[in-house]
N, C-alpha and C positions, 0 to 999 in steps of 0.2 A: 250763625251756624258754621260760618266757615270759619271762623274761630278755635270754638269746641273743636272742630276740626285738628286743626294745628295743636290744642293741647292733649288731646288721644293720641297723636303719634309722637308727641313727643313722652309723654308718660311711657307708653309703650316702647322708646328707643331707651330711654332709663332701667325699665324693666329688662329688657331684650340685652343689653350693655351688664347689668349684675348680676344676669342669667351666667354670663358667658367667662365671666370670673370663678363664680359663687362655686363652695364646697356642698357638695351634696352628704347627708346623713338620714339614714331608714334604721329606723329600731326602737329600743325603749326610752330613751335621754336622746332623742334628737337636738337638745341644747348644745350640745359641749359635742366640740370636734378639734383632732388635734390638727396643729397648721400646718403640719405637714400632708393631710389626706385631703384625697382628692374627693375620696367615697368611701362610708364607712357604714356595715351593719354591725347594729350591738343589739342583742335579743339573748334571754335568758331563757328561752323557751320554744325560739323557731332560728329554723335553720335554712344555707345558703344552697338552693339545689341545683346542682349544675344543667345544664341541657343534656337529656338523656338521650343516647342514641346507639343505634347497634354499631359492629363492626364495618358493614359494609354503607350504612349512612354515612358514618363518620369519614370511610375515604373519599368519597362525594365532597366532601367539605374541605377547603382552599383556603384556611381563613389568614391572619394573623400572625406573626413568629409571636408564641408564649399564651395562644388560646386554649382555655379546659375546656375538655368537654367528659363526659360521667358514661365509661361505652358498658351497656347492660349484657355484652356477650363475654365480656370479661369482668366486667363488675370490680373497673379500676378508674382510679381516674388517667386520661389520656392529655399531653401539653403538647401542641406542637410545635417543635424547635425551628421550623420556616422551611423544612422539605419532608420528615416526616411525622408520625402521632407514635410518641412515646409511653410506654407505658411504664406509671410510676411507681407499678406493683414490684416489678419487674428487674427497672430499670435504677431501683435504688443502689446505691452503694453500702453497703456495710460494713462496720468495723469488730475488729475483735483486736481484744485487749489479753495481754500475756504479763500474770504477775507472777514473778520469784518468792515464793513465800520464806525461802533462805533456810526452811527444815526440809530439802530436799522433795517439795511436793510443789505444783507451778498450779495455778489459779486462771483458767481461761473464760471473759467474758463474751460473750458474740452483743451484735445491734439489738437483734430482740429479749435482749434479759437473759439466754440462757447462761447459768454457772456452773462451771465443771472444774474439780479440783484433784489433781493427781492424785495415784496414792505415794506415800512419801516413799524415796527412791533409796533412802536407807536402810532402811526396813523392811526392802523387797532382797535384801542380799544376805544371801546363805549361810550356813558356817565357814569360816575361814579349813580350806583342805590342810594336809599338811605338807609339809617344805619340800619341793622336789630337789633333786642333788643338783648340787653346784655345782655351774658350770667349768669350763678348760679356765683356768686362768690364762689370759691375753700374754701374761710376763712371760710363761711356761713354753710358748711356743718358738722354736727353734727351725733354722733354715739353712742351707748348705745351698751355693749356688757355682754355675761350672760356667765358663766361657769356653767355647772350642771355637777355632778358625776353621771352617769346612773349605772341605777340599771339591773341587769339581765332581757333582755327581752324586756327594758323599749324601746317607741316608740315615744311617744308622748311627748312635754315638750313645758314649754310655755315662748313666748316671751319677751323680755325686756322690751316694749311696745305695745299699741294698733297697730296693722296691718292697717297701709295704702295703702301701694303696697307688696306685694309680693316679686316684685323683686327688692327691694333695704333689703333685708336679706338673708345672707349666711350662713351655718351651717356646723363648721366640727364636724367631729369626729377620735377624738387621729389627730387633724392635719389635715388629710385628708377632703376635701369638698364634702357632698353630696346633694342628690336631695332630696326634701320634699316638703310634700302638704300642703294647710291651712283647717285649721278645721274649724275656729273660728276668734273672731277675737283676740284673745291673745293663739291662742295653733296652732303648728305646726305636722306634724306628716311625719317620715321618711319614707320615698319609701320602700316598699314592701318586696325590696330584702334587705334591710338593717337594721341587727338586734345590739342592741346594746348589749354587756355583764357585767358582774358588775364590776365597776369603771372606765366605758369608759367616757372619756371626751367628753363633747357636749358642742361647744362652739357657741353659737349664735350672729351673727354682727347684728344688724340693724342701716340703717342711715336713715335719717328724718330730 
């Protein structure tokens, strides 16, 4: 008797040892498992159901980093990353793809299959207007420029030439660009706040 003894636990330490190796498979070919799985369903006709639970079940639950669970108040599956429950409806990423179709029309795909294709961007332009008039030519423009030494005080001093426009004359002083009025049409006169002292440069541009 106490034999039989000895070889029931030892059967049983054999069994309980290849348990604790052994790959598990549930389905239709429970034969064939690949060596790399640890658990494997294959069914061509039943399916894997997650544990179904509502939202406020589900925060109850503290399990796992990378546990599913099926939440029926959102009717997604939820994973949890080790501090919260993700939802994968949600929290998917998706991509969208942008093709040049090179006849002025672009090809845009989104994640779920949508396709939208520009309308071609050549074919959205109008008839050509006609020419407007050409511009100054750059060569054409001409300039007369005047140096004066001011004298203490001095305000007023007069232009290169006769005053056509105003604003095609600038006027520094020692360098600096200021603001001035017209008097006349050959005399200019600095702003108010700006006084000149003796031997300040005043340099006046005019183009025409």
């Amino acid at each position: 008797m106490k034999l039989n003894q000895i070889y029931l636990f030892v059967i049983l330490l054999l069994f309980l040892t290849s348990s604790g190796i052994a790959q598990v498979k549930i389905g239709d070919d429970v034969s064939t498992i690949h060596e790399a799985s640890l658990f494997e369903l294959e069914s061509t006709s039943k399916a894997l159901v997650l544990t179904r639970v509502t939202t406020a079940q589900m925060l109850d639950i503290v399990p796992l980093n990378g546990a599913l669970v099926y939440n029926t108040d959102t009717n997604c599956v939820h994973v949890f990353d080790g501090s919260n429950w993700q939802n994968l409806c949600t929290n998917a990423s998706g991509s969208i793809s942008l093709v040049n179709n090179v006849d002025g029309s672009f090809t845009i795909t989104s994640s779920d299959g949508t396709v939208y294709t520009s309308p071609n961007l050549l074919q959205l332009k109008g008839e050509t207007g006609p020419q407007g008039p050409a511009g100054t030519d750059g060569s054409e423009i001409q300039q007369e420029q005047l140096v004066i030494i001011a004298s203490n005080g001095q305000t007023q001093f007069t232009t290169p030439a006769p005053i056509i426009d105003s604003k095609k004359i600038e006027v520094f002083r020692n360098g600096v660009r200021v603001n001035f009025i017209t008097i006349d049409a050959n005399t200019i006169e600095l702003e108010s706040d700006i006084t000149c002292y003796q031997n300040d440069s005043i340099r006046i541009v005019q183009l025409f």
